[in-house]
C-alpha positions as CSV (number, residue, x, y, z in Angstrom):
1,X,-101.9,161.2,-70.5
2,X,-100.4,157.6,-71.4
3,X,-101.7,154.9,-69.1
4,X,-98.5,154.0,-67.4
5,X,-98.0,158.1,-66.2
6,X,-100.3,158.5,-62.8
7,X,-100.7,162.7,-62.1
8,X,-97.9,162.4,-59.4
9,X,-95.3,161.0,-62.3
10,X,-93.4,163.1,-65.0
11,X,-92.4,161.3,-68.1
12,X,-88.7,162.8,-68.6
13,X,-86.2,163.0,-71.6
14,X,-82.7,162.0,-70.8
15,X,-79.7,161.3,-73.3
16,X,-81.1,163.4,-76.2
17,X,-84.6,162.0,-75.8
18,X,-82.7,158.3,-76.6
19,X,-84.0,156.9,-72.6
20,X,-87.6,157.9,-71.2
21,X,-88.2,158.0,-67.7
22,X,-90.7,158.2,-65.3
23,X,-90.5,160.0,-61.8
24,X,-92.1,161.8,-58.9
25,X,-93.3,165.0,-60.1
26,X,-92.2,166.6,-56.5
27,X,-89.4,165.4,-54.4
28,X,-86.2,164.6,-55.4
29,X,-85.8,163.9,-59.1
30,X,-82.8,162.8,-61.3
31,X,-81.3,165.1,-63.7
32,X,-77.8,166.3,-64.9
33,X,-75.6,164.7,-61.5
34,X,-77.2,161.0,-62.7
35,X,-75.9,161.6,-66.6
36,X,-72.5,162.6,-64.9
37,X,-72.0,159.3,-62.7
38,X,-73.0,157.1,-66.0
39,X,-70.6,159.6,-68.3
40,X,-67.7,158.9,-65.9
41,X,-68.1,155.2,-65.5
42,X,-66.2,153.7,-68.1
43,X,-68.1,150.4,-68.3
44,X,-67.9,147.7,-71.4
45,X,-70.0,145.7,-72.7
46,X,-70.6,142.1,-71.2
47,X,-69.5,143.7,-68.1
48,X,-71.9,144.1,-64.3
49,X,-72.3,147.1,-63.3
50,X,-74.2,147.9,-60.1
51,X,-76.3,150.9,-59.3
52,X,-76.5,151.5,-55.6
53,X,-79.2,154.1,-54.2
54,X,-80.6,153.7,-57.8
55,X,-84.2,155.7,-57.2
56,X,-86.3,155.1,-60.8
57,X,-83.0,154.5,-62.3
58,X,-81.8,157.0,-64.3
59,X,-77.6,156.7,-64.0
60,X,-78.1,153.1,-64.6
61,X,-80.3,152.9,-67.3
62,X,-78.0,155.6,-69.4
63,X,-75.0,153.4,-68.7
64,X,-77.1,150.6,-70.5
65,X,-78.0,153.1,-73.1
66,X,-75.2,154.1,-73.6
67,X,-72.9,151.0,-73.5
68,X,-74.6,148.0,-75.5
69,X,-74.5,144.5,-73.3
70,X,-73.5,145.9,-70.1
71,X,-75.6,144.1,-67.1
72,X,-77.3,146.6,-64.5
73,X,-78.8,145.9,-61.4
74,X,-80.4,148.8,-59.7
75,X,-80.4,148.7,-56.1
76,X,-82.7,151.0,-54.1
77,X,-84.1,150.6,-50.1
78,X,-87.6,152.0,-51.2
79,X,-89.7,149.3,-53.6
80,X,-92.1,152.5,-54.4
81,X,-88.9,153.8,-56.5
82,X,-87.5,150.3,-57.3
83,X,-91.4,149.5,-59.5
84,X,-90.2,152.6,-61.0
85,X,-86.8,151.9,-62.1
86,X,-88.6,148.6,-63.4
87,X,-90.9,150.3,-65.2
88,X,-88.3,152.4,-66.6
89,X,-86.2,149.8,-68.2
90,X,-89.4,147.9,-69.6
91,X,-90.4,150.9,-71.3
92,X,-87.1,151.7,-73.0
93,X,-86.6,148.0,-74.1
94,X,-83.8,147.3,-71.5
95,X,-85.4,144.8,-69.3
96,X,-83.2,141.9,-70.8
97,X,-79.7,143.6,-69.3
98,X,-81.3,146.2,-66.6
99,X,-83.1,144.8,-63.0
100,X,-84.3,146.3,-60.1
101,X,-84.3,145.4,-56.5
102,X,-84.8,146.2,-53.2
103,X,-81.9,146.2,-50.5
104,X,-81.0,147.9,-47.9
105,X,-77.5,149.4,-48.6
106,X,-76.8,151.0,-45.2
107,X,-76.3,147.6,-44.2
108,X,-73.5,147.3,-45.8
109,X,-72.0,143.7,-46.1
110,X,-75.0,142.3,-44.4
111,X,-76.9,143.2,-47.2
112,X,-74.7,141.3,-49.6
113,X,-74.2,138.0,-47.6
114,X,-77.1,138.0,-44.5
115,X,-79.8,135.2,-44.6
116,X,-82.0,138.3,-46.5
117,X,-80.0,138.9,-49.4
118,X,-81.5,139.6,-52.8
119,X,-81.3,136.7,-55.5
120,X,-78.8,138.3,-57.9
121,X,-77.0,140.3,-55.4
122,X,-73.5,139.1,-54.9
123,X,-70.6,140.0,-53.1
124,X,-67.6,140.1,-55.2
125,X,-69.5,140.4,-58.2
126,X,-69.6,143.8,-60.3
127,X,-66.9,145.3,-62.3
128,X,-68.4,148.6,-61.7
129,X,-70.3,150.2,-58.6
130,X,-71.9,153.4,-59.2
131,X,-73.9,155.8,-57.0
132,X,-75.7,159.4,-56.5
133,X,-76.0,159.1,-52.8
134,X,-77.8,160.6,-50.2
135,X,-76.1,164.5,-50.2
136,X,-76.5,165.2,-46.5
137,X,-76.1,164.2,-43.3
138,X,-79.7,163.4,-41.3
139,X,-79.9,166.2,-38.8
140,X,-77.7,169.1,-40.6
141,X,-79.9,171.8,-42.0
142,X,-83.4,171.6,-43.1
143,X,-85.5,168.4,-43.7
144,X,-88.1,167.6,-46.1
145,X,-91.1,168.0,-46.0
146,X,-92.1,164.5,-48.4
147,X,-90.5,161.3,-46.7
148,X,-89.2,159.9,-49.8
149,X,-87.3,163.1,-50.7
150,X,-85.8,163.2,-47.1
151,X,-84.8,159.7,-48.0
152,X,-83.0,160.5,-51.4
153,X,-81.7,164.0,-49.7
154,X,-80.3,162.4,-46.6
155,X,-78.8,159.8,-44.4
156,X,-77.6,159.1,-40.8
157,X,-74.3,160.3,-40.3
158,X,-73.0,156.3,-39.8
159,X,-74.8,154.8,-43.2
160,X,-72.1,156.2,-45.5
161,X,-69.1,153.9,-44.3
162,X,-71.7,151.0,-44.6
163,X,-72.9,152.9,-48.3
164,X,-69.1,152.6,-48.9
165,X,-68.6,148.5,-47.2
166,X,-71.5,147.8,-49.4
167,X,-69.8,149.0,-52.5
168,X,-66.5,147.6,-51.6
169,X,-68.2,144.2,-50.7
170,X,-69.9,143.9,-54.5
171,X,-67.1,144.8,-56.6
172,X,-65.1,142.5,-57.7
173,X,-60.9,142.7,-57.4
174,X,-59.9,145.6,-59.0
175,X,-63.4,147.0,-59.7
176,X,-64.1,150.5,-59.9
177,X,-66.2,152.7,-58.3
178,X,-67.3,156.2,-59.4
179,X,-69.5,158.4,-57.4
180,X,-70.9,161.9,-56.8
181,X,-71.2,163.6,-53.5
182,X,-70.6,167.2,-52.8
183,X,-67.7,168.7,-51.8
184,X,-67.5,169.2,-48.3
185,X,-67.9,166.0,-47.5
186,X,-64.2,164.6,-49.1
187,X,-62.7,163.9,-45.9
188,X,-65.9,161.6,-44.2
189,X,-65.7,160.0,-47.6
190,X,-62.1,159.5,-48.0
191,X,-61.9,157.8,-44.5
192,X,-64.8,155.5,-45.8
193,X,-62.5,154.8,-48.7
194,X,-59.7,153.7,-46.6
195,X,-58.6,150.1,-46.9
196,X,-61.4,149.6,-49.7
197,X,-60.7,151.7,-52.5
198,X,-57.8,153.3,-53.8
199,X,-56.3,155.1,-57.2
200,X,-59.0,157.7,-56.3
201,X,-59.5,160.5,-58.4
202,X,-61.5,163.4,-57.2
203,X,-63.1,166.1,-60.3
204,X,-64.4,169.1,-58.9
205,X,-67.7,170.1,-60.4
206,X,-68.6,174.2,-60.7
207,X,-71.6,175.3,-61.9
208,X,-70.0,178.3,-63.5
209,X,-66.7,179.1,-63.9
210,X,-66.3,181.8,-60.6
211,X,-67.9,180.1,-58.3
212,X,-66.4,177.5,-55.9
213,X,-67.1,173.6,-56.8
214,X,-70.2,172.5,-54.7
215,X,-69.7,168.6,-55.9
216,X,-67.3,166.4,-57.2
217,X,-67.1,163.1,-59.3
218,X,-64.6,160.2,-57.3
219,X,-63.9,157.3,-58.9
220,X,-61.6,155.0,-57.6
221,X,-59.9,151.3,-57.4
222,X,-60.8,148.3,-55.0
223,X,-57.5,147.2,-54.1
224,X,-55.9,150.2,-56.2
225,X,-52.5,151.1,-54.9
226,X,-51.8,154.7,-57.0
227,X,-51.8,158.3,-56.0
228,X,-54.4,160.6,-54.5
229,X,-55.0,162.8,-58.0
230,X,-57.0,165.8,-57.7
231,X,-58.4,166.6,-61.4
232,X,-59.1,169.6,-63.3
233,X,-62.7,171.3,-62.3
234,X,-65.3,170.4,-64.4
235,X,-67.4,173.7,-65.7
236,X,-70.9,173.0,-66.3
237,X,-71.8,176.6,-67.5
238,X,-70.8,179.3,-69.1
239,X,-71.3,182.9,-67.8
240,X,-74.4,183.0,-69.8
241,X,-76.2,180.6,-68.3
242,X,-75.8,178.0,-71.6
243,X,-74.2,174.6,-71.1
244,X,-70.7,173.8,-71.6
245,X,-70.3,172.1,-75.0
246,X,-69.2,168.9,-73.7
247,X,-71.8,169.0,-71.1
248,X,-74.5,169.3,-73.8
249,X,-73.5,166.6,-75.2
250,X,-73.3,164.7,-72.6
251,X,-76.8,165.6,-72.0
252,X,-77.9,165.3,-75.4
253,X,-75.8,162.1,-77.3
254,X,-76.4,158.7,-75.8
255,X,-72.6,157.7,-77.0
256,X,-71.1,160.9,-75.3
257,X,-68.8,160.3,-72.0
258,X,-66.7,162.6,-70.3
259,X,-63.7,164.6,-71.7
């Protein structure tokens, strides 16, 4: 076992093998919703992109795989999983554009302007906000067991309009957010949006095509003033089983975004 892989650590292929990352072995671990969040943010390079909710990293770290000299900070409230993300972007050679710190987002604006605020941090300063949040709501169905999946699994049923001021507070004018969050919970997340973000776009996600969409991809506009547009699903596999073509290529070619 390399020296930098402890037994409770996996050492995980993402983008084709082109990004190698480390995470908990059990718990909750990154995998095909991450790639989806960095595939539908349409970041360019020279431009700040922040990762809210970031765990070890992963939807940040294939945005700056993916899109040469884009800045990424990684934002995460649990500094066991922030070492991680940092240990991920030393190992793939990204610690000159990629940094991790610890904040706590439920904060919201507090977080991006209190006496505590992280050096780096600011308000009014990202061109893109990105996030895989926290799925359910603390209290609703079963727990988990580990702490830190609980954590990554769920939140109170308050943190995500200060998930969504926190957002709103670091992107700049006319920044956009892109997210993923299952479906039922559009209409908490909508009223979170309002007055913040606008232009949204909501993508259903099915895992096959006959079964109802259990998440979606939003992305959206601070300060945007268009239509509500509801896209085309987004089909992950076939009947078989097998991945969608564009799907494996988003999970397989670092240059591959969403169709």
């Amino acid at each position: 076992m390399p020296p930098d892989i402890a037994p409770d650590l996996t050492d995980d292929q993402f983008l084709g093998g082109a990004l190698s990352v480390l995470q908990p072995a059990k718990g909750y671990r990154s995998g095909l919703d991450a790639v989806l969040v960095a595939a539908a943010t349409a970041a360019a390079p020279g431009q700040r992109v922040l990762d809210a909710g970031s765990g070890v990293g992963v939807v940040g770290l294939c945005i700056a795989t993916r899109v040469s000299g884009a800045e990424i900070l990684l934002v995460d409230n649990d500094p066991w999983l922030v070492d991680l993300a940092s240990r991920n972007a030393e190992r793939n050679g990204l610690t000159e554009r990629v940094r991790a710190v610890a904040a706590d987002i439920s904060q919201g604006l507090a977080a991006l302007r209190g006496p505590d605020r992280v050096p780096g941090l600011q308000a009014g300063a990202f061109d893109h906000v990105v996030s895989n949040p926290p799925y359910h709501v603390q209290g609703e169905g079963t727990e988990a067991s580990l702490p830190f999946k609980a954590g990554a699994h769920q939140m109170p049923s308050a943190w995500l309009d200060g998930w969504l001021a926190f957002l709103h507070g670091a992107a700049r004018d006319r920044g956009k957010l892109t997210m993923i969050h299952r479906t039922e919970a559009l209409p908490r997340l909508l009223a979170a949006m309002d007055r913040r973000f606008g232009t949204i776009r909501v993508r259903p996600i099915q895992s096959r095509p006959t079964v109802p969409a259990s998440r979606m991809l939003v992305t959206a506009i601070k300060g945007g003033a268009g239509p509500f547009e509801l896209l085309p699903p987004l089909i992950v596999h076939n009947d078989d089983g097998t991945f969608r073509p564009e799907i494996a290529a988003l999970s397989k070619q670092p240059t591959a975004v969403l169709p």
